[in-house]
PAMI-69040 format. One record per residue (C-alpha): residue number from 1; residue in three letters; y negated, x, z negated. Coordinates in steps of 0.001 Angstrom, whole numbers. Each point is the difference from the previous one (the first is absolute). Layout:
REM residues N
k|r|y|x|z
NUM|ALA|Y|X|Z
...
//
This chain:
REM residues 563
k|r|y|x|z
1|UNK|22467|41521|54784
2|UNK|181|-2125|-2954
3|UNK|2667|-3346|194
4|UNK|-995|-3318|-1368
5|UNK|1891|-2931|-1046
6|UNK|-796|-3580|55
7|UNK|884|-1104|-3936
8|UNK|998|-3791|-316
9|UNK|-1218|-1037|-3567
10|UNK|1719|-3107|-1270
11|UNK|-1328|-1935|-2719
12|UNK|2735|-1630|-3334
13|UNK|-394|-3873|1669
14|UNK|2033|-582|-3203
15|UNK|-2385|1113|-2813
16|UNK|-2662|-1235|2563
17|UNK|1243|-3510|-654
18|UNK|581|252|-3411
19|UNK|-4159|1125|-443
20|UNK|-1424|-2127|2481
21|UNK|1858|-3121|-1161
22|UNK|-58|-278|-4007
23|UNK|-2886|-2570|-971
24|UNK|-1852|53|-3278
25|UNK|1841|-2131|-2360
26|UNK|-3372|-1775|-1156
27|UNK|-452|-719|3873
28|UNK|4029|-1060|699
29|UNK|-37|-2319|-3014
30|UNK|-3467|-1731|435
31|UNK|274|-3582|-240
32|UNK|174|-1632|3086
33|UNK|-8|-3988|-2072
34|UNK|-1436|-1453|-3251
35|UNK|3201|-96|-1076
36|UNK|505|3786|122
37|UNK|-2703|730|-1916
38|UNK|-283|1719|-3823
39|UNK|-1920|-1388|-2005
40|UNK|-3643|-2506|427
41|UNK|1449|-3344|-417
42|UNK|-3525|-940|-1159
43|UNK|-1416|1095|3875
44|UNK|3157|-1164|2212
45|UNK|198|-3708|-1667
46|UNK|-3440|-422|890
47|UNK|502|1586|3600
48|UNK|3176|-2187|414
49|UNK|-1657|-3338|-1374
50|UNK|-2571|791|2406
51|UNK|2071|74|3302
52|UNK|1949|-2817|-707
53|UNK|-2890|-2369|-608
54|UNK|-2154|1673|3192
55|UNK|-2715|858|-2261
56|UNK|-384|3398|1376
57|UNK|-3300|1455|-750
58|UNK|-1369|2078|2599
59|UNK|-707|3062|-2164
60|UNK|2358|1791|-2341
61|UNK|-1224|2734|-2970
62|UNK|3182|2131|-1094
63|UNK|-1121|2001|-3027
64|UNK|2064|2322|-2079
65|UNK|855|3978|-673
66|UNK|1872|1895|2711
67|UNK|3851|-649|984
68|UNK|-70|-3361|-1986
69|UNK|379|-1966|3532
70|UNK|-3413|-1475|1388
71|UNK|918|1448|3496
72|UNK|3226|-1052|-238
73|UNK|-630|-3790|-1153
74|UNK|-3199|191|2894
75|UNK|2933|477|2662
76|UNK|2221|-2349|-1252
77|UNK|-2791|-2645|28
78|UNK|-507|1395|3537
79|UNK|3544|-1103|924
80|UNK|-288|-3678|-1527
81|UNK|-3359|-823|1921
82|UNK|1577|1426|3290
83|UNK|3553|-797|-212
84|UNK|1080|-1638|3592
85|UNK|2085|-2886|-1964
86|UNK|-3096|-1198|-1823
87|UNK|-2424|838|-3300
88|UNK|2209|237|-3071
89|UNK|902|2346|-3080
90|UNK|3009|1293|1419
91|UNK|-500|1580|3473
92|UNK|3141|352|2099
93|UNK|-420|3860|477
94|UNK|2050|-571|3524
95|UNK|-2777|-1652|2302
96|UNK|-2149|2704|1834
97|UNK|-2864|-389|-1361
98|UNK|1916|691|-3524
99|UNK|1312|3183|1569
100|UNK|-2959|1575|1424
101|UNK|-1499|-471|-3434
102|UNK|2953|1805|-2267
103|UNK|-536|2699|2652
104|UNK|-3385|49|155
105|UNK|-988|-522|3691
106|UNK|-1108|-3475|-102
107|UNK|-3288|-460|2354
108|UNK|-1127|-2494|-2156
109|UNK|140|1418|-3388
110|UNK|-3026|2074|216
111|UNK|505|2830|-2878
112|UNK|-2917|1743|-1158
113|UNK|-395|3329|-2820
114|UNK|-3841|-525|-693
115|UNK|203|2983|-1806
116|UNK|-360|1854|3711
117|UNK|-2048|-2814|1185
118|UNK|-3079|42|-2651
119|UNK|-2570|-315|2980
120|UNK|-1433|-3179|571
121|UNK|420|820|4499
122|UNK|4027|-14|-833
123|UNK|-464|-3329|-2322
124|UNK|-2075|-1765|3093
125|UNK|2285|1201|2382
126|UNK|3255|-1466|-2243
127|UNK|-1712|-3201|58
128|UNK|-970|-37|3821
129|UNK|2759|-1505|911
130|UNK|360|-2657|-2409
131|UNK|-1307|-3066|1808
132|UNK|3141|1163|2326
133|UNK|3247|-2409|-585
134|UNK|2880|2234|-855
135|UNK|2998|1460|2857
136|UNK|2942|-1458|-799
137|UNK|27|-1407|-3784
138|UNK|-2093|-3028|-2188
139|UNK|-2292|2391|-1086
140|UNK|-1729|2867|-108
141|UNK|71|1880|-3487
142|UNK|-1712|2411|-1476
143|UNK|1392|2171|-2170
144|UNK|-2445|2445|-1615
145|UNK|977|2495|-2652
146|UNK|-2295|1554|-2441
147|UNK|-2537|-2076|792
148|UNK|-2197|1206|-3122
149|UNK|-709|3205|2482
150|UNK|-1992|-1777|2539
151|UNK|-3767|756|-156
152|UNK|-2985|-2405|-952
153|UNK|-352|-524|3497
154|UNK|3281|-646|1229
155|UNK|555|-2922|-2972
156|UNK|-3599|-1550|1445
157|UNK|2040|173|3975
158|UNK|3066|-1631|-1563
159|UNK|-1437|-2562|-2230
160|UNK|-1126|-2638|2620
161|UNK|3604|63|1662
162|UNK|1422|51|-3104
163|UNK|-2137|-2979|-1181
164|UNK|930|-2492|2982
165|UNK|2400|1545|2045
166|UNK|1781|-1442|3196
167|UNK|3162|-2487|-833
168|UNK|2189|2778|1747
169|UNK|-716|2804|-2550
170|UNK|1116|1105|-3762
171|UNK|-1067|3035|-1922
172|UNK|2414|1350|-2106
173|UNK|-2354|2565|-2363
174|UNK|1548|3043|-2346
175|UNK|-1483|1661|-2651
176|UNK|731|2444|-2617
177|UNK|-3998|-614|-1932
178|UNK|-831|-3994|652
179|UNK|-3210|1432|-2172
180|UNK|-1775|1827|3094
181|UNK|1|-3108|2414
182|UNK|-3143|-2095|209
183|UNK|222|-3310|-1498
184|UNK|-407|-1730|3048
185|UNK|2902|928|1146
186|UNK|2079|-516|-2781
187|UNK|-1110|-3396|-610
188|UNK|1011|-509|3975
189|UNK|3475|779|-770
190|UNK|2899|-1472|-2060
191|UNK|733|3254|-2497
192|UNK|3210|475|-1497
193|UNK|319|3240|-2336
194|UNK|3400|1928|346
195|UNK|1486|1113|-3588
196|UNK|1487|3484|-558
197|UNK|3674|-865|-143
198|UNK|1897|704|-3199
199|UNK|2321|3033|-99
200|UNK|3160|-2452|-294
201|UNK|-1145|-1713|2981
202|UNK|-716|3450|1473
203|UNK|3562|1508|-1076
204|UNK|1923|-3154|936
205|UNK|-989|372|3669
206|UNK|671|3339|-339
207|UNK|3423|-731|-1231
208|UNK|411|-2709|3116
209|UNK|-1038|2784|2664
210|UNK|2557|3016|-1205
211|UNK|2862|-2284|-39
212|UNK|-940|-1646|3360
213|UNK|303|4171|1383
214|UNK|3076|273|-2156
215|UNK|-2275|2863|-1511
216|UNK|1900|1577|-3964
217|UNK|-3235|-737|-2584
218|UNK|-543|104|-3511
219|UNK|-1324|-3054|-1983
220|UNK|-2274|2634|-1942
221|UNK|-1169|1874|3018
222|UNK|-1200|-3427|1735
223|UNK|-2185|-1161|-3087
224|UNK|-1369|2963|-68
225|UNK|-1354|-148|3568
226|UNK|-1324|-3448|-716
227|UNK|-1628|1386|-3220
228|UNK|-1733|2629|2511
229|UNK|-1015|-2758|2768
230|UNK|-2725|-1565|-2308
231|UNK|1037|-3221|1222
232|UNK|-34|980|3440
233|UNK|3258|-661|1793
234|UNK|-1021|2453|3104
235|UNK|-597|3032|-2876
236|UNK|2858|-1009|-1651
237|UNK|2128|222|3819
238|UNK|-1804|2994|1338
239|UNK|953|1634|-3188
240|UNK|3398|-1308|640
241|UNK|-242|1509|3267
242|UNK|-676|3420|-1457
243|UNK|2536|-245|-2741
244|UNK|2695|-428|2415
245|UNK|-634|3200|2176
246|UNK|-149|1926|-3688
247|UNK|3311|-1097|-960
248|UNK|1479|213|3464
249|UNK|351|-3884|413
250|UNK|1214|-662|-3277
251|UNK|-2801|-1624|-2945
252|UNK|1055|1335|-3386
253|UNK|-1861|-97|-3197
254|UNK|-54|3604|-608
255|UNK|-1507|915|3921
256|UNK|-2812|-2810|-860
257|UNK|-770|1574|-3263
258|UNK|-613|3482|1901
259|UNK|-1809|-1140|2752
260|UNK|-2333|-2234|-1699
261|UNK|-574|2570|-2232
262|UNK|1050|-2049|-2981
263|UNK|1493|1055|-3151
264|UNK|3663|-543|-1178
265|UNK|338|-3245|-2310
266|UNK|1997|2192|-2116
267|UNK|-2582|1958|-1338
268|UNK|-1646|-3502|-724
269|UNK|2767|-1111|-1679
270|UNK|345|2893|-2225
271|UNK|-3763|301|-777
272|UNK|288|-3909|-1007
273|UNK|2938|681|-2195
274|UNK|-1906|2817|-1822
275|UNK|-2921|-2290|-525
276|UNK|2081|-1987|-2109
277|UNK|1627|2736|-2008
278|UNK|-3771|1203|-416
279|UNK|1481|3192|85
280|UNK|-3220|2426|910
281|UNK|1206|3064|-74
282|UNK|3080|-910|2409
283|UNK|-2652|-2071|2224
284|UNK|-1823|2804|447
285|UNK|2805|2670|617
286|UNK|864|-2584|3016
287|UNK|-3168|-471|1580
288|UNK|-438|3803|1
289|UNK|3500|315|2130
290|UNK|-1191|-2648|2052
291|UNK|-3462|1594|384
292|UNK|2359|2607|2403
293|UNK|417|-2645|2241
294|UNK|-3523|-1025|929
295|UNK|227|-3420|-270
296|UNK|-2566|-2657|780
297|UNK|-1235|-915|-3372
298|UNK|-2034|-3006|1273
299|UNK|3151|-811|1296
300|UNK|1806|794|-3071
301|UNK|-2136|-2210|-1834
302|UNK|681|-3220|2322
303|UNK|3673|298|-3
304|UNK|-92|270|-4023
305|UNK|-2639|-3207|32
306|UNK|2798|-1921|2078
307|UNK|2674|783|-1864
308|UNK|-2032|-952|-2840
309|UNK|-1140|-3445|1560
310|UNK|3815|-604|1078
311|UNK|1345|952|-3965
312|UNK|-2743|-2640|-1091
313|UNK|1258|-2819|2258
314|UNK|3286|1188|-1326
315|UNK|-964|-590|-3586
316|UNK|-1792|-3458|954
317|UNK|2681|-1307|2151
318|UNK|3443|1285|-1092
319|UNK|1652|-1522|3445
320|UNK|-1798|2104|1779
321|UNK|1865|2564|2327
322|UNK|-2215|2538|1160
323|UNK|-28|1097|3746
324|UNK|938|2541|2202
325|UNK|-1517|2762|-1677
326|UNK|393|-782|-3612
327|UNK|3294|-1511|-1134
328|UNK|844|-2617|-2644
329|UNK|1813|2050|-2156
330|UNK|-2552|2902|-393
331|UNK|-2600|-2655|-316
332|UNK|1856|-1534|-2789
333|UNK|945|3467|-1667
334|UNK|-4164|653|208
335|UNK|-797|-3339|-1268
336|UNK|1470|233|-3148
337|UNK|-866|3822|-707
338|UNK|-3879|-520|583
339|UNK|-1612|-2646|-2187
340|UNK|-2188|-2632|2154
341|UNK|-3063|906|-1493
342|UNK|589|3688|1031
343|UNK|869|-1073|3616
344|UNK|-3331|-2093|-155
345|UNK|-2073|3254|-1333
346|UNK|1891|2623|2378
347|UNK|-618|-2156|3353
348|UNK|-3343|-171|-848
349|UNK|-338|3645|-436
350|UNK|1812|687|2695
351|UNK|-1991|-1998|2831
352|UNK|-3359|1591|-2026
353|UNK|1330|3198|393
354|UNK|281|-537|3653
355|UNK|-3617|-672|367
356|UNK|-1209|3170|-2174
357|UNK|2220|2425|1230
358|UNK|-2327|1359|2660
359|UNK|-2626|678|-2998
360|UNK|2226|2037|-2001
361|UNK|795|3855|463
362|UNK|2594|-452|2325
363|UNK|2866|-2100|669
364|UNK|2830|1512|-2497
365|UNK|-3038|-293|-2947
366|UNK|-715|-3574|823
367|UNK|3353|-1307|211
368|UNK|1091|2000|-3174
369|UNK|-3019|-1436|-1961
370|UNK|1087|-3644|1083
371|UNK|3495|249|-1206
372|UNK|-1924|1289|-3364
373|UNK|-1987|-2382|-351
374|UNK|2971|-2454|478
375|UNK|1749|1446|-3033
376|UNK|-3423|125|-1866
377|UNK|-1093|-3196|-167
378|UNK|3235|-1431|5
379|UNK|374|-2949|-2931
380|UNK|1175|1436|-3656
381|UNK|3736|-387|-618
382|UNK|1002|-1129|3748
383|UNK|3035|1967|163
384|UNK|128|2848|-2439
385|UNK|586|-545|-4035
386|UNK|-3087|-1899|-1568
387|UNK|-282|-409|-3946
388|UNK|1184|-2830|-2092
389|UNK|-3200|-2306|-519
390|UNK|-705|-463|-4106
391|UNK|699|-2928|-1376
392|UNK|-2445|-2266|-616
393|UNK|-577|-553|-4147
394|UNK|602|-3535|353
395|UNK|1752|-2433|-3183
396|UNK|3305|-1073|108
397|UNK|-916|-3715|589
398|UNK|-2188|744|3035
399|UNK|3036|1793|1158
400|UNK|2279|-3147|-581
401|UNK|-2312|-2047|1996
402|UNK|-330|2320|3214
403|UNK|3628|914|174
404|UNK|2491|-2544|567
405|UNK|3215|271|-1720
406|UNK|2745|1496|1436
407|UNK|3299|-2454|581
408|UNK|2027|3144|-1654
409|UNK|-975|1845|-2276
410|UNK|2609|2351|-432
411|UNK|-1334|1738|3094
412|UNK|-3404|955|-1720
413|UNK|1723|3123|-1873
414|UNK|346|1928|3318
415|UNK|-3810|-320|372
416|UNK|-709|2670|-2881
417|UNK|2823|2501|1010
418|UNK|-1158|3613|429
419|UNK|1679|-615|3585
420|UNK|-2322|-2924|1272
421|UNK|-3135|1493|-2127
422|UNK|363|2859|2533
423|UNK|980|-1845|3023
424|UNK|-3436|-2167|-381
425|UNK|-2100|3384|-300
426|UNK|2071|1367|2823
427|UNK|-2918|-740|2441
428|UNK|-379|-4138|8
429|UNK|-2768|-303|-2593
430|UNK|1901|-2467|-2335
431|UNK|3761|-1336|28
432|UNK|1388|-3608|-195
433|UNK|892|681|-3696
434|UNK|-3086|1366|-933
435|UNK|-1851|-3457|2572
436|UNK|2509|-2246|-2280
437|UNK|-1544|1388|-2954
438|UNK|-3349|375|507
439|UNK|-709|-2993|2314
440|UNK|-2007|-1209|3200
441|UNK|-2989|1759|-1094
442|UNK|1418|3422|-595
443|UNK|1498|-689|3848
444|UNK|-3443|-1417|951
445|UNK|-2159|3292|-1080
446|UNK|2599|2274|1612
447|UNK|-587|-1047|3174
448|UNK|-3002|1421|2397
449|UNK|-3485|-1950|279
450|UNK|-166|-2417|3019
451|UNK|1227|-3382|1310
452|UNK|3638|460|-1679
453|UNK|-1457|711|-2833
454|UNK|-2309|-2628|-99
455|UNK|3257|-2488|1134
456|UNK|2127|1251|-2704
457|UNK|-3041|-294|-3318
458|UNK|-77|-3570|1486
459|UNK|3171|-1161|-866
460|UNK|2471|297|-3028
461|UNK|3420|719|-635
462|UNK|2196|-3211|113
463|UNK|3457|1171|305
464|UNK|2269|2774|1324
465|UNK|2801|-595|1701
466|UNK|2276|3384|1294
467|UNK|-2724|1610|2324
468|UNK|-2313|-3084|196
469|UNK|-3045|-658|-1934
470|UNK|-1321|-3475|-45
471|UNK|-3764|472|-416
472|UNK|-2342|-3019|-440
473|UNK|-3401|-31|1612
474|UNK|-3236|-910|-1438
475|UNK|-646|-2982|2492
476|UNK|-3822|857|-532
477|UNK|1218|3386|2704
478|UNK|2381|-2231|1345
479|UNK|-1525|1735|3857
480|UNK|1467|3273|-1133
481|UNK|3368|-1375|595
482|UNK|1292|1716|3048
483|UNK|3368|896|1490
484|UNK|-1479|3720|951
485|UNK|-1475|428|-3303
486|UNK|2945|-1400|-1842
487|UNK|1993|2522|1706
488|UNK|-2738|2794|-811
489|UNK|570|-497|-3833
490|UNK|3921|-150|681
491|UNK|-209|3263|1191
492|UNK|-2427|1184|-2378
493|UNK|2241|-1301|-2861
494|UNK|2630|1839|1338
495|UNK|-1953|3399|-252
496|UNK|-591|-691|-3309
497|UNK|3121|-1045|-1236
498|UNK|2163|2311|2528
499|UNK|2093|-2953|843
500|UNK|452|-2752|2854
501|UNK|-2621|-3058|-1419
502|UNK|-561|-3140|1783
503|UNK|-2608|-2205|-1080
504|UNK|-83|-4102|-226
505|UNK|-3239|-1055|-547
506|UNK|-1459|-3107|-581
507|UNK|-2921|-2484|-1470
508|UNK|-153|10|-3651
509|UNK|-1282|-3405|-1823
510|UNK|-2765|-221|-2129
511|UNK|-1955|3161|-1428
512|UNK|3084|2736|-6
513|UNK|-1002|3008|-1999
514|UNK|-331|2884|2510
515|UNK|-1707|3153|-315
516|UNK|-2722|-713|2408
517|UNK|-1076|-3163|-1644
518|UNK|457|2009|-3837
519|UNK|-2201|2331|1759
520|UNK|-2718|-2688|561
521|UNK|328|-1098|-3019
522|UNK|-1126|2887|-1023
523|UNK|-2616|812|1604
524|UNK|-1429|-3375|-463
525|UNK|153|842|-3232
526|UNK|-1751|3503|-55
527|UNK|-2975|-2012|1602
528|UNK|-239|-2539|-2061
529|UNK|-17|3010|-2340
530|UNK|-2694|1762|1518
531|UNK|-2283|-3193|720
532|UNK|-175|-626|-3995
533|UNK|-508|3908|-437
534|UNK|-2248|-216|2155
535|UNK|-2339|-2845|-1658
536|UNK|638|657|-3049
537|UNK|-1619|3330|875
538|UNK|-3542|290|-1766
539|UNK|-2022|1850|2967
540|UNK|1396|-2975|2427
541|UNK|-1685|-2974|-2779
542|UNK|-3131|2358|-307
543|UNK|-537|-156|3509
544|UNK|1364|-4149|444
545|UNK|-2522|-340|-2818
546|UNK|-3220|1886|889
547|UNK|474|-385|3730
548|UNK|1571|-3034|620
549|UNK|2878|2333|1937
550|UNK|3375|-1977|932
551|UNK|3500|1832|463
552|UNK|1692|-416|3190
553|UNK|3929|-724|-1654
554|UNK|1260|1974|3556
555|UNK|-1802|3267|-763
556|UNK|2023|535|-3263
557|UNK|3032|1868|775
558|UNK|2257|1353|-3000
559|UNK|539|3337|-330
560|UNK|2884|2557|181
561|UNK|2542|-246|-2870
562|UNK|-647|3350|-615
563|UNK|-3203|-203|525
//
């Protein structure tokens, strides 16, 4: 006869505890007052102006993406109408009434999801008990979240309340798409629009919350949560959430890299640095190790565009010190090793690329073809050895005129040594020897077409002084005058001198003799030219004569000069 035993099972109460009890962080650290809040100064100063005045409007339209805080800022308005020590902007959070609404179980903040309640029987039987004075607080609020879901039907059932409502009620309205609600509602409510909240904002908070838990983070590993929250604070703390059971409650750089699937900044760094070696062959050798490692190329091609954007800044502000993921010193190391035009062309490439990369092949083919085209179209002579420009056959007194005398001359031999010949061809174009010798307008032709250009054929050479040239300015172009394009032609002086120049530049008096204004000369002249060719021509007086024909003076243009 078989025996049987009674079994007592006992369950871990520890590990019990430990499961039952943890809270979502985005739900532990939701604001409970304005004060608390990240972010949408623009929406709480008109909320707070609001309560202290008593101009409370009875209807309230929160607008804005997901996790930026409408429900939040709804519930915290919830708190200042029903706060027991009176309507203000800074609820006490101790009265009962403040209580039952942190925790949720407040009779007379009626909380509706009209995503599950589309049907206009569930909107008329929300509203049946309206005309009812609230239980225990000042009013009776409504708080309904994605309102855009509600049908046709259910907006026609809520607009009459909504349009003259009892004394004792407020609506408090959320919406992710403001676009789908009639316009009779919206123009029944006060509507404030909720920004996506920057990623410093984002990683600050961040920062606030993991030292608050005594939590180890990374600076790195926290922007680049905010960088995958879109703005949105919740993403950004779920994400946090996830991150920390991945790195077994610790938030390091390298664990956020691997679960967000990005790539290393490494590789980023060393693809930017063979960029501006324009070294192909070794570019491509790299990409085809990396190809082993599957990365995300649309990925790939973001992180190089922000590095890109942050070596620009660099370049434009020199003060500028970078941020958690890219630091000052390799910003500064980049910054001088890429030209500013080629940041300018590879950024734009880059971002392009992005967009085209699901038309191409496949992945590896369309990133490989945008770092090509990078080195492709890059600008002539940015970086590797460019030719000496010829001089231009010009006579020894125009030279006297365009190049002021130096204070010392017994520096000038140096300028026609074999040694600084070769250091000018060395990859800068022309030297400041060879500039000293053949003037501003050898300097002016070597540089590229565009607004320096145009800057630097508007002014002449009035002095040098060590590394400064003091330029003056046709006052006709006197707008052209600029601190960011004065420091454009610094830099593109020193490319073509291949040393440090500053440049001093100011208002010349009179008529001063610069190459844009010998260049009009000119070409007035080859018109007036062509408009005596032109008449003196004897088919233009046969026709004058037999036809009585008249010669519109802006249809002759002078040819070519080779023409």
């Amino acid at each position: 006869m078989p025996k049987f035993a009674l079994v007592r099972i006992t369950s871990r109460p520890d590990n019990d505890h430990i499961m039952s009890s943890y809270t979502a962080l985005a739900r532990t650290w939701r604001p409970r007052r304005f004060s608390e809040m990240t972010g949408q100064e623009h929406v709480l100063r008109a909320l707070a102006n609001a309560l202290q005045s008593g101009r409370v409007h009875h209807a309230f339209l929160f607008a804005g993406t997901r996790g930026v805080g409408k429900t939040t800022v709804a519930r915290i308005l919830a708190k200042c109408l029903n706060c027991e020590r009176g309507v203000s902007a800074t609820p006490c959070g101790e009265c009962a009434s403040c209580r039952e609404i942190d925790a949720g179980r407040s009779v007379d903040l009626i909380e509706v999801d009209a995503a599950s309640r589309t049907r206009v029987d569930d909107t008329r039987e929300l509203l049946d008990n309206v005309q009812y004075a609230p239980t225990r607080s000042r009013y009776k609020i409504y708080l309904i979240d994605e309102v855009h879901m509600l049908s046709a039907h259910s907006f026609n059932a809520l607009l009459k309340t909504l349009e003259e409502p009892p004394p004792h009620v407020k609506f408090l309205l959320a919406t992710t798409d403001p676009q789908k609600l009639p316009v009779t509602v919206l123009s029944r409510c006060l509507q404030f629009n909720l920004k996506p909240l920057p990623q410093a904002l984002i990683a600050a908070r961040l920062t606030q919350i993991l030292t608050a838990e005594g939590i180890e983070f990374d600076p790195a590993a926290l922007a680049l949560l905010a960088h995958a929250g879109q703005g949105s604070l919740r993403d950004a703390l779920s994400l946090l959430d996830q991150l920390l059971a991945y790195g077994n409650g610790r938030v390091l750089e390298p664990d956020a890299r691997a679960m967000l699937g990005t790539v290393e900044r490494e590789h980023v760094v060393r693809i930017a640095e063979l960029l501006a070696r324009a070294d192909g062959a070794v570019l491509m050798d790299y990409l085809h190790k990396l190809e082993e490692r599957s990365p995300d190329y649309a990925e790939l091609l973001q992180q190089l565009a922000a590095l890109l954007e942050r070596i620009a800044l660099k370049q434009l502000v020199p003060a500028y010190e970078g941020d958690e993921l890219h630091a000052p010193e390799l910003l500064a190391r980049l910054a001088t090793q890429i030209p500013a035009e080629d940041v300018q062309l590879y950024y734009q490439t880059a971002i392009l690329g992005r967009r085209d990369l699901g038309l191409a092949p496949d992945a590896p083919t369309g990133f490989r073809m945008s770092l090509i085209r990078m080195l492709a179209f890059r600008p002539p002579g940015a970086a590797e050895a460019a030719p000496v420009l010829p001089r231009p056959a010009r006579s020894t007194a125009t030279r006297a005129a365009t190049v002021p005398r130096a204070a010392d001359d017994s520096a000038r031999p140096a300028a026609s040594s074999p040694s600084a010949a070769g250091e000018g061809a060395a990859g800068v174009g022309v030297s400041a020897e060879q500039a000293a010798r053949d003037g501003w307008t050898a300097i002016v032709g070597s540089l590229e077409q565009g607004l320096t250009r145009q800057l630097a054929s508007n002014c002449v050479m009035l002095g040098r002084e060590g590394v400064t040239f003091r330029l003056g300015l046709d006052a006709r172009r006197a707008s052209l005058r600029t601190p960011s394009l004065e420091d454009k032609l610094a830099q593109a002086l020193t490319r073509v001198l291949g040393s440090a120049v500053r440049v001093q530049i100011e208002l010349a008096q009179g008529q001063p003799a610069t190459l844009a204004r010998a260049q009009e000369q000119s070409a007035a002249a080859r018109q007036a030219e062509a408009r005596a060719a032109f008449d003196a021509d004897p088919t233009v007086g046969a026709f004058k004569q037999r036809f009585g024909a008249s010669v519109l003076p802006e249809s002759v243009r002078p040819g070519e000069p080779n023409d």
